[in-house]
NUBAGU-899648 format. One record per residue (C-alpha): x, y, z; residue number from 1. Coordinates in pm, whole numbers, plus 50000, padded with zeros to 5 digits. Example, Ala and Ser with C-alpha at 12.3 -4.5 7.8 and 13.67 -1.06 7.14 Angstrom:
51230:49550:50780:1
51367:49894:50714:2
***
This chain:
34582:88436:81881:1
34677:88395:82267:2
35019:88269:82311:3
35057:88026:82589:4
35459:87952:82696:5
35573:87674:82963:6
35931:87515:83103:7
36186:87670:83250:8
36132:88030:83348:9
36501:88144:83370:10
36520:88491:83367:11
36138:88501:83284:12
36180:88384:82958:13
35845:88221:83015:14
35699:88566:83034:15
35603:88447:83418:16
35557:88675:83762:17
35880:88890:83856:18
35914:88674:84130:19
35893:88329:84011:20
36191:88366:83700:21
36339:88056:83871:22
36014:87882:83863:23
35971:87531:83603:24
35620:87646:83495:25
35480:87264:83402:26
35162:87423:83280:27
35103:87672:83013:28
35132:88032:83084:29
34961:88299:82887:30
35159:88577:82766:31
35063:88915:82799:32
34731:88829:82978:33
34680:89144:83176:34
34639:89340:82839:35
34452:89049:82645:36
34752:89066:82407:37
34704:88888:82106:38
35049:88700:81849:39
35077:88612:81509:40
35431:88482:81581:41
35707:88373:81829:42
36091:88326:81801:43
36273:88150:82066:44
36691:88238:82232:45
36873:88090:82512:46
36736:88280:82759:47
36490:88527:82601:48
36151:88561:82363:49
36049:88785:82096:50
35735:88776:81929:51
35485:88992:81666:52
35163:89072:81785:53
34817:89134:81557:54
34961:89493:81476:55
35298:89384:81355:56
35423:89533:81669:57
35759:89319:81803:58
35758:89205:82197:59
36061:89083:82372:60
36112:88972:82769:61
36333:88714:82928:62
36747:88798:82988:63
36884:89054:82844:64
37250:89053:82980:65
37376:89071:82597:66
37112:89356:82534:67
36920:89108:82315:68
36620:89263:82410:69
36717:89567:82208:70
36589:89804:82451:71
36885:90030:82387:72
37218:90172:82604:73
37006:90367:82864:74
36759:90027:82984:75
37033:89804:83146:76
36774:89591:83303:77
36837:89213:83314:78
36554:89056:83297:79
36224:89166:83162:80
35965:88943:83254:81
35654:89105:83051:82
35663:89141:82707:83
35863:89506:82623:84
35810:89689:82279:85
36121:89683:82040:86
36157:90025:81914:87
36369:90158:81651:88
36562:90485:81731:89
36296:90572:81990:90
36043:90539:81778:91
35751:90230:81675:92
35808:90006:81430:93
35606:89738:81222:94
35766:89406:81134:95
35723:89114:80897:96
35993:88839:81056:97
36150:88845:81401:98
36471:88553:81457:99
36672:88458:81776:100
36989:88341:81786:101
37124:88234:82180:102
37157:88570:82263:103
37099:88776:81969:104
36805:88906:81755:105
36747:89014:81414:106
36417:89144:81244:107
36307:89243:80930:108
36040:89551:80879:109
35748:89582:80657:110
35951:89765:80462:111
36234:89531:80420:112
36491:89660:80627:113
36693:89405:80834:114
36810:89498:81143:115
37008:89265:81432:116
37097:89325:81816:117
37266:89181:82123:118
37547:88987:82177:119
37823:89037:81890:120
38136:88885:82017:121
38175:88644:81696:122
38013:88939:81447:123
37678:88755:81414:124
37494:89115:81469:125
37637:89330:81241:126
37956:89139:81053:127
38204:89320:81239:128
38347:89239:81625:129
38439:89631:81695:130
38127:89618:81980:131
38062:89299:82218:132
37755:89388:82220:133
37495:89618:82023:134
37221:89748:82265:135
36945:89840:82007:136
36839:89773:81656:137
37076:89852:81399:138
36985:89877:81037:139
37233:89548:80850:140
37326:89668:80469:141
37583:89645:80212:142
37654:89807:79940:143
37463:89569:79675:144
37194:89429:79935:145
36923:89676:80104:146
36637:89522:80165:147
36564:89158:80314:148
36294:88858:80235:149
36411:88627:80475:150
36632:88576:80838:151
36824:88311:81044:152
36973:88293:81340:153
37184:88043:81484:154
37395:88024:81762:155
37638:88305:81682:156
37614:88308:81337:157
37282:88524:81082:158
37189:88453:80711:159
36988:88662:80540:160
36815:88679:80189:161
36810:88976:79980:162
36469:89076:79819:163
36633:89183:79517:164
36522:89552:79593:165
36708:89867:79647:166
36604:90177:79897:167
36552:90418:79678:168
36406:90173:79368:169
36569:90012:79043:170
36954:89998:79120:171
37254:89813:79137:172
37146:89576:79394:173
37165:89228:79403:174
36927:88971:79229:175
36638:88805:79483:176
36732:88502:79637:177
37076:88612:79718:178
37155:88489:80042:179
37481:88659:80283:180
37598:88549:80596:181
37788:88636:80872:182
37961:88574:81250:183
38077:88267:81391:184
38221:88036:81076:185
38438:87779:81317:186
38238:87444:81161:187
38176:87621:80786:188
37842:87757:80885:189
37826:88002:80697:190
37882:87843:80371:191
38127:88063:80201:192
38421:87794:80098:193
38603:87841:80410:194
38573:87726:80795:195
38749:87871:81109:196
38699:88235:81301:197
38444:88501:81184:198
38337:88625:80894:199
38184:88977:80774:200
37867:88948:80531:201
37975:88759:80298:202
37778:88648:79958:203
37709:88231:79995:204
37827:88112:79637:205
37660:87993:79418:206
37351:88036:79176:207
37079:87955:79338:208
36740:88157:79394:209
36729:88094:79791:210
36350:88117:79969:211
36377:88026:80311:212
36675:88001:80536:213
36677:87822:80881:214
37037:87834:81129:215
37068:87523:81411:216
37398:87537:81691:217
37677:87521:81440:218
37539:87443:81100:219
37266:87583:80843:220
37028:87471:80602:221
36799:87630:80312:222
36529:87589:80036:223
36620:87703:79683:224
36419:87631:79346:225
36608:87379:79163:226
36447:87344:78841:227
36072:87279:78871:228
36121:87192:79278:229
36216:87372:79563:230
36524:87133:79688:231
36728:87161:80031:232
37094:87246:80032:233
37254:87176:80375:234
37604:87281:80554:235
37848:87351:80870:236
37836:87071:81147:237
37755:86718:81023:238
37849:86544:81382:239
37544:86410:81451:240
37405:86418:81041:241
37187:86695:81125:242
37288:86815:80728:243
37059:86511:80641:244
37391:86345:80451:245
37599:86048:80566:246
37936:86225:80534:247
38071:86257:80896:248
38247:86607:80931:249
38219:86951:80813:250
38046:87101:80468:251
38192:87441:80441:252
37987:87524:80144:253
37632:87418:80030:254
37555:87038:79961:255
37250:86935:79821:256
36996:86724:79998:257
36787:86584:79733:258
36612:86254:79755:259
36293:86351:79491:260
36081:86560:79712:261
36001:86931:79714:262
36112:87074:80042:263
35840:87337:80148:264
35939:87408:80492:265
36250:87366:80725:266
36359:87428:81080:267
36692:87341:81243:268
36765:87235:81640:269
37083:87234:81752:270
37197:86930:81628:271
36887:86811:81411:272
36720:86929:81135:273
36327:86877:81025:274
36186:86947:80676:275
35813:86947:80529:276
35804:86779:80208:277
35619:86691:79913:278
35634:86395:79692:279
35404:86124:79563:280
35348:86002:79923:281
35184:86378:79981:282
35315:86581:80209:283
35538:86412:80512:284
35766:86579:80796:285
36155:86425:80771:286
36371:86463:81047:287
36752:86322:81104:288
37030:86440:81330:289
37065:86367:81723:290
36782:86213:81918:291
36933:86179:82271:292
36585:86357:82439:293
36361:86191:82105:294
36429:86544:81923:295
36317:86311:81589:296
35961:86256:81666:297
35982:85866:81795:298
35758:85768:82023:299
35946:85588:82363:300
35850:85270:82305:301
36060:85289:81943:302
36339:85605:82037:303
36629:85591:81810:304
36909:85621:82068:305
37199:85830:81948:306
37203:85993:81611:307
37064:85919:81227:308
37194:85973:80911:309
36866:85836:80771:310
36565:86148:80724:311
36294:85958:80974:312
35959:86021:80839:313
35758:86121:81173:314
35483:85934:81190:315
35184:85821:81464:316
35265:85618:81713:317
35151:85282:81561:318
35340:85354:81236:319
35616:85118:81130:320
35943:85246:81153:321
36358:85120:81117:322
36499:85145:81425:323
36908:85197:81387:324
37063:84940:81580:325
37377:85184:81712:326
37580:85110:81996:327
37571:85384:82229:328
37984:85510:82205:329
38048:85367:81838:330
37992:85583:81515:331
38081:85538:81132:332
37888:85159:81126:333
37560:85092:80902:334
37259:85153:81115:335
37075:84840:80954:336
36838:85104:80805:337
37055:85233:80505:338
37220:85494:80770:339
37552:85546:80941:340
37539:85538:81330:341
37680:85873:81445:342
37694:86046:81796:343
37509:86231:82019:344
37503:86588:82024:345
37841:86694:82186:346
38039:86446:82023:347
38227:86366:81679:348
38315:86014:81527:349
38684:85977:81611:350
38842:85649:81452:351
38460:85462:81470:352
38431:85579:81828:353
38215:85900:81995:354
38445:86083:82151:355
38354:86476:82396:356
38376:86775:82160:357
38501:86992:82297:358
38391:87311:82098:359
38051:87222:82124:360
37824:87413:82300:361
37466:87252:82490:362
37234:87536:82397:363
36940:87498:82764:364
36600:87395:82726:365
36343:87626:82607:366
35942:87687:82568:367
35737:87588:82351:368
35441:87782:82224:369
35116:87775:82114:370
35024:87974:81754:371
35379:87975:81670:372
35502:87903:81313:373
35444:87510:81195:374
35811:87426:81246:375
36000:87596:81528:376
36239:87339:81715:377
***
């Protein structure tokens, strides 16, 4: 599959000419052209762009001031603006997943093994803060988890699902579907009971058989079986009700987002969250959270302005659809659609008003691309 990338080019994240990094590319570019370079995948960061090609082989380019390239202590280089092979202590490696956080990276092999890079100032590559930074791909155990199904990364915080197996076969190792995170906990992101600094890997509690695992700006969501369903358990930032509940605040530990559907599929924005689901309607695409730039899927004509606590199914353009009637700077009030008006990305309900936060971080615009897994926001 030819993967195509367009927007800003910033630090040739774009995959553009050396000299055009600074360049809006308004038109798609092809990656990798000059060596009719084929992808299976693509993971998006702040400023750079990893992807798996038809061999399993992992590409990265863009900025790599954080080393989130992974290209190791001796390449300080910037900015790569052609895709550059990730290799494992100097040597090739084949990969099943690749993840981007804003300027870290984490990948798991065809063999299971999970390792993370880049920037590590909160702990989000390897649990620890002892390095800033770590410059190259670095195996992430524990003592009962070895081996990896599944990888998120969010802004400075990783979750990661253990595949139940040990390195060297039966052991003590935890059961599949575990799920540990790790880094940046200040909104409860990493669902352990607690909120505030960073945390090392650290089991999420709980008894649930995890699947898939998905990290936004400052919260987290995930699919677990839940009986004879796969439901959708939700936590960290709830600002803008991007944990599809209408509880304004944090969730420092999993909450359950079930409304009679089977989740299948899940990707988190910074402060929005979209799920594929299944039900007796067939299968539909929810979204909720902020829609200040129409993050949810609304066509113009009919943008939700502000935030909603409401999943909106996303739907063509002539569908019907509630519209929240939210004032722009109040929060807390029904949305005359069986929602609660919150606010905009960047700002928490404060006594029924929106109101700067000022932890919050604006994560910049980044490419989209063609051949890329269903749901990557």
């Amino acid at each position: 599959k030819k993967l195509y990338c367009w927007g800003s080019n910033a630090l040739g994240k774009v995959a553009g000419p050396e000299n055009q990094t600074n360049v809006n590319f308004r038109f798609p570019n092809r990656v990798g052209e000059a060596d009719e370079m084929r992808f299976q995948s693509v993971s998006l960061g702040w400023y750079h762009t990893c992807a798996l090609d038809q061999t399993s082989t992992m590409w990265c380019w863009g900025g790599n001031d954080e080393s989130q390239l992974g290209l190791g202590q001796t390449n300080t280089q910037v900015i790569k603006t052609y895709p550059t092979e990730v290799m494992v202590s100097g040597g090739s490696k084949k990969w099943a997943h690749v993840v981007l956080g804003a300027k870290h990276t984490c990948g798991i092999s065809k063999s299971g093994h999970l390792y993370c890079w880049g920037d590590n100032k909160k702990g989000q590559v390897d649990g620890t803060v002892e390095s800033a930074l770590v410059a190259e791909p670095t195996r992430i155990k524990t003592d009962k988890v070895h081996k990896f199904s599944h990888v998120a990364a969010g802004l400075e915080h990783t979750c990661a699902i253990s595949s139940g197996d040990c390195d060297s076969g039966p052991g003590d190792c935890d059961e599949k579907g575990t799920m540990y995170c790790w880094g940046n906990n200040g909104y409860g992101q990493l669902g352990i009971g607690l909120e505030g600094g960073e945390a090392s890997i650290t089991r999420v509690p709980g008894e649930q058989e995890w699947e898939q695992v998905d990290a936004g700006e400052y919260h987290t969501c995930a699919i677990a079986k839940s009986d004879n369903d796969k439901g959708m358990w939700c936590w960290g930032n709830n600002a803008s009700f991007q944990l599809m509940t209408d509880t304004i605040g944090k969730a420092n530990e999993p909450v359950f987002v079930g409304q009679g559907e089977e989740w299948l599929q899940l990707s988190n924005g910074a402060g929005h969250c979209c799920g594929l689901v299944a039900d007796e309607q067939g299968q539909r695409l929810l979204c909720n959270g902020t829609n200040n730039a129409g993050q949810l899927g609304v066509t113009n004509d009919m943008q939700v302005v502000g935030t909603t606590a409401k999943p909106i199914t996303v739907c063509p353009a002539d569908a019907p659809i509630c519209i929240p009637s939210c004032l722009s700077d109040a929060c807390g009030l029904d949305d005359g659609c069986g929602g609660i008006c919150g606010c905009a990305n960047g700002f928490i309900c404060k006594n029924g008003f929106c109101e700067p936060d000022v932890a919050a971080l604006e994560a910049p615009d980044q490419c989209v691309a063609i051949d890329g897994p269903l749901l990557e926001t």
